[in-house]
C-alpha positions, 0 to 999 in steps of 0.5 A: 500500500505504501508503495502505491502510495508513493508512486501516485505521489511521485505521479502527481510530481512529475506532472505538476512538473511537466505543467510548469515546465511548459507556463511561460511568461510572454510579451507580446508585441504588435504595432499601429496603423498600416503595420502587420507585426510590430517589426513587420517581419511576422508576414503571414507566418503568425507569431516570431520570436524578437528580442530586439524590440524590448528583452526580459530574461527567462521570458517569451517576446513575440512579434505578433501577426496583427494586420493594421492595413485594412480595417479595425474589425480585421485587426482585432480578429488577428490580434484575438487569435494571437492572445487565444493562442499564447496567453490562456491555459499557464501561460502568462502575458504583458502586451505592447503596442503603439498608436492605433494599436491600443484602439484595436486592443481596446475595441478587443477587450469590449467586445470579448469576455475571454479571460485571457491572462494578461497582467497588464498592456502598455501602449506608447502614443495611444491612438485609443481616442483617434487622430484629426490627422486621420481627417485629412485622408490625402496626408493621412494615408501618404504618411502611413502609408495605406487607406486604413489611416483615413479611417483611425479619426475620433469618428471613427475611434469615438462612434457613438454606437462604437464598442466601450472604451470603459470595459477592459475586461478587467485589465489595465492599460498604461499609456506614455504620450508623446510632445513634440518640442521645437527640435521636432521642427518636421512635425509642426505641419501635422502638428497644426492640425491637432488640438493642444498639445501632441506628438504630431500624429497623436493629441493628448486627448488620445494618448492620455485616455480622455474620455473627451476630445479636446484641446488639452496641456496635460496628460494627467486629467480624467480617464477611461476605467482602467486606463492610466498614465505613466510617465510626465504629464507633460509627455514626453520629448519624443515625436510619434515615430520616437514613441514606439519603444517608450513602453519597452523601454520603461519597463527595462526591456531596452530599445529605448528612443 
């Protein structure tokens, strides 16, 4: 009996063993408008394992297949995929993303009750709220680069019959705003076109989560539920472009700008 015992014991071992051999930790990066993947180098094949966009030792980074080309719809559809994938079961997620990527993530977790298992997301330069930018549909689309980019405007991020900004499924979303200074000298023509302060693609209202547009100094005022604001309230000293590895960076994984 003792014997017995001691292997169904033993049993028990080995497979609490084999289930927390196979959990990993897992950071999962993608970017914003008319990108595929955070380096676009994810293509069509799904998932690449990066280092050289934000590195933590003993865990996962992945360059995930998200594509920002076509539509918003499209985009979440790639993005729950990705996070079905990689983040249920054992497995354990931190996500990373930029511009119109954080509206994709928000529109994800409003209209999904997965419980994926996500500690948190950061998105750098928040393009949650929409971009006037976007408004000017020639110079939108020549800057970025695709026809999606004349449709991420607070129109179109904003709807009035759109998903809910407020339910997160629970999870946080940490955002970092950008402000272009007079060493940003390129930017002021796009900068011209947002209200208050910006990081000439982005206005604050969006990158810092405002439940409002409008005209805004500060990142620090009101937010969505479960949305905050990291770094100065002043943004910081970088243009959109130079945002995208502020979330990373901050949190020790490198690559600053």
């Amino acid at each position: 009996m003792k014997r017995l015992v001691m292997m169904l014991a033993l049993v028990l071992v080995g497979l609490f063993a084999e289930t927390s051999a196979h959990a990993a930790v897992r950071n999962i990066f993608y970017a914003g408008t008319c990108s595929y993947g955070w380096s676009d180098a994810a293509q069509n094949s799904g998932y690449q394992t990066v280092d050289e966009f934000g590195f933590w030792s003993g865990e996962e980074t992945w360059d995930a297949y998200v594509d920002e080309r076509t539509s918003t719809s499209g985009a979440v559809a790639g993005l729950k995929s990705t996070l079905d994938q990689l983040c249920t079961g054992s497995n354990s997620c931190y996500v990373f993303t930029y511009s119109q990527g954080g509206a994709i993530l928000s529109k994800l977790f409003s209209d999904y009750s997965t419980n994926w298992n996500i500690v948190w997301a950061a998105v750098a330069a928040n393009n949650e709220g929409g971009s006037e930018l976007s408004s000017a549909d020639w110079l939108a689309e020549l800057v970025l680069g695709c026809s999606y980019a004349s449709h991420v405007r607070p129109a179109d991020n904003r709807p009035s019959s759109g998903w809910n900004h407020n339910d997160t499924n629970g999870k946080t979303i940490k955002n970092f705003g950008g402000n272009i200074g007079a060493g940003h000298a390129l930017w002021w023509v796009t900068s011209g076109l947002l209200p208050g302060e910006d990081d000439g693609v982005v206005a604050f209202h969006s990158s810092g989560a405002s439940p409002s547009t409008g005209s805004y100094s500060s990142l620090c005022g009101s937010h969505w539920t479960n949305h905050t604001v990291l770094g100065p309230c002043g943004g910081y000293d970088y243009d959109h472009l130079e945002m995208k590895t502020q979330a990373s960076c901050y949190y020790g994984g490198g690559n600053c700008p």
